[in-house]
C-alpha positions in Angstrom: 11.6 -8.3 -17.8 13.5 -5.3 -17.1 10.7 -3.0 -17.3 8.4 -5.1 -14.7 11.2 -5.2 -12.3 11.4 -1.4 -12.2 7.7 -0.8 -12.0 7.1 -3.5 -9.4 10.3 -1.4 -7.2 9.2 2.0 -7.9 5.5 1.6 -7.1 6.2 1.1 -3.3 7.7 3.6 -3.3 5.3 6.1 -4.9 2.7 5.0 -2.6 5.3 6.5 0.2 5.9 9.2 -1.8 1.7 10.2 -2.0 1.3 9.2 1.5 4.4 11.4 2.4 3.3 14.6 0.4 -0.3 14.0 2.1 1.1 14.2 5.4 3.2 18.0 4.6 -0.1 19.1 3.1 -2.4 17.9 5.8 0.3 19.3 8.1 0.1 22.7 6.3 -3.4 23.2 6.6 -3.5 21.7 10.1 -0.8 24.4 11.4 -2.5 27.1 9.7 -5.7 26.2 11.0 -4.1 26.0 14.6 -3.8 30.0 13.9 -7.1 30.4 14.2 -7.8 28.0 17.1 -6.5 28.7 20.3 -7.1 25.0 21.6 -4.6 23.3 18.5 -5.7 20.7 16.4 -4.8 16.5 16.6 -1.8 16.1 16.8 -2.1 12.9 14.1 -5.1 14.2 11.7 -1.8 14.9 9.4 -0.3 11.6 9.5 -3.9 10.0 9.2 -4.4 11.8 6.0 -1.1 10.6 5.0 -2.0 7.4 5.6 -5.5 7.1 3.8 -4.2 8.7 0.8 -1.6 6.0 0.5 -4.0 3.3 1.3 -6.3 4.9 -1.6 -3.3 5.6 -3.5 -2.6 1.6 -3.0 -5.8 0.5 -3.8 -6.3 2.5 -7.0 -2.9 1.3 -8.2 -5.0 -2.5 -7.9 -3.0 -3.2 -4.6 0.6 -4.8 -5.6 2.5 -6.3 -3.3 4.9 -3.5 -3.5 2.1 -1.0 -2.5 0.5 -3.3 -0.1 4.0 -3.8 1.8 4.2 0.3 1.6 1.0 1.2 2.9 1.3 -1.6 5.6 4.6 -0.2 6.6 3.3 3.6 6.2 0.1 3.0 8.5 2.6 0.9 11.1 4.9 4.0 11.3 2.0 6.5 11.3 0.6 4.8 14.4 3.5 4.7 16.1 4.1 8.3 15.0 0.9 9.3 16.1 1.1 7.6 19.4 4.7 8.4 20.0 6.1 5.5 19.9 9.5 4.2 18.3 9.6 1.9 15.1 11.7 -1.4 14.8 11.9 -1.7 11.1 12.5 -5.4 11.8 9.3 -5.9 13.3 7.5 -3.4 11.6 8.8 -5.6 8.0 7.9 -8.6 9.6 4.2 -7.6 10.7 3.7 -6.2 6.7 5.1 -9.3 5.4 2.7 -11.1 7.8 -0.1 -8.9 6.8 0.6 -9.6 3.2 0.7 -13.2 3.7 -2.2 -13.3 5.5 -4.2 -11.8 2.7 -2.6 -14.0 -0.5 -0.6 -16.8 1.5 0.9 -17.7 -2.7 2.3 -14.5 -3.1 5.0 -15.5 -1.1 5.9 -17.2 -4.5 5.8 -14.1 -6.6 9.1 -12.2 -7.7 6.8 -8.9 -6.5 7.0 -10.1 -3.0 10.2 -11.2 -3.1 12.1 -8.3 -4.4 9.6 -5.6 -2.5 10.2 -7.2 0.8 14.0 -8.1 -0.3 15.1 -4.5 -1.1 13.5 -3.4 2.4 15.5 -5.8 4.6 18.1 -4.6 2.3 17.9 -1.2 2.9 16.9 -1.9 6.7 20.1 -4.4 7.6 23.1 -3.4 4.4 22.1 0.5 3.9 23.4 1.0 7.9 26.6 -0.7 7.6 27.0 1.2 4.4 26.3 4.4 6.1 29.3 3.8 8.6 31.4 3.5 6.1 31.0 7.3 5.1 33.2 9.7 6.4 31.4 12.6 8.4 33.3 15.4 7.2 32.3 15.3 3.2 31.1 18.3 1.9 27.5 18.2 0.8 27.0 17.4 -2.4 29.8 14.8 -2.5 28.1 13.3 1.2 23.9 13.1 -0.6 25.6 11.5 -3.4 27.7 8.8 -1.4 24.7 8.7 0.2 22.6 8.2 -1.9 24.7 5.3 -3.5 24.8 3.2 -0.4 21.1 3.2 -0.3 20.4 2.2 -3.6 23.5 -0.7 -3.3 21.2 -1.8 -0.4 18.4 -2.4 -1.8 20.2 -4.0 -4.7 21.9 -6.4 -2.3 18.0 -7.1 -1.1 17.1 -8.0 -4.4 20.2 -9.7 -5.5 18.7 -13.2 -4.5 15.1 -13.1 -5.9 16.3 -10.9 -9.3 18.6 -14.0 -9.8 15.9 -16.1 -9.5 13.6 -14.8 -11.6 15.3 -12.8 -14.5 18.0 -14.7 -16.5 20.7 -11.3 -16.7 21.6 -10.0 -13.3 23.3 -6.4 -14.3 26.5 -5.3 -12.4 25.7 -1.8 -12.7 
């Protein structure tokens, strides 16, 4: 059980993680093609081939919820990127859970769409509060790994509900 529950967590976010290293690349070539040409190049064909090669990232992975909910949120903030416009991670959770549901209404059911979409509105409503918490003045090292801790306690607290749900142990640490 343990096993499923990481790989159903992590694959979200290695479709970010695709879609995200996509982006720097297609940005990379993009700048260093604006070298060349004096008129620029589109300002979102880097964020568009971000986006694509999460969505085929997604789709070869056979399109878990957890990669569905990350490519829906990915090509949400790439438009809005694109277009300049800001993000509410609210809405932008509820219009992928939406999406989601409108594809497989049952998967509402499932502990994939449950703890995917839980550790988001974790990490979108907890990980803040957490944040304030830290003090401004910690030096580095100490501050990425307080940091780092308040993120992963808020996802944890978005999961917290569904992983009692569905796996008999609930681990403290």
């Amino acid at each position: 059980p343990i096993s499923s529950y990481f790989f159903l967590v992590t694959l979200g976010f290695h479709v970010g993680l695709v879609g995200g290293m996509a982006t720097g690349l297609a940005s990379l070539v993009l700048r260093t093609v604006a070298l060349w040409r004096p008129q620029g190049v589109p300002r979102g064909g880097a964020i568009a081939a971000g986006v694509l090669t999460a969505m085929f990232y997604a789709h070869l992975a056979g399109l878990p919820v957890s990669a569905q909910r990350a490519a829906g949120l990915l090509v949400l903030v790439g438009f809005a990127r694109a277009t300049g416009r800001q993000v509410d991670p609210i809405s932008a959770w509820l219009s992928c859970a939406a999406g989601v549901l409108l594809i497989d209404p049952a998967s509402a059911s499932s502990p994939g769409f449950q703890l995917s979409f839980g550790a988001v509105l974790g990490l979108i409503r907890v990980g803040p509060a957490l944040e304030r918490l830290i003090p401004l003045d910690l030096p580095r090292p100490v501050d990425w790994t307080v940091r780092s801790l308040c993120i992963s306690t808020a996802a944890t607290v978005g999961t917290l509900p569904a992983a009692a749900l569905w796996f008999p142990d609930v681990a403290l640490v």
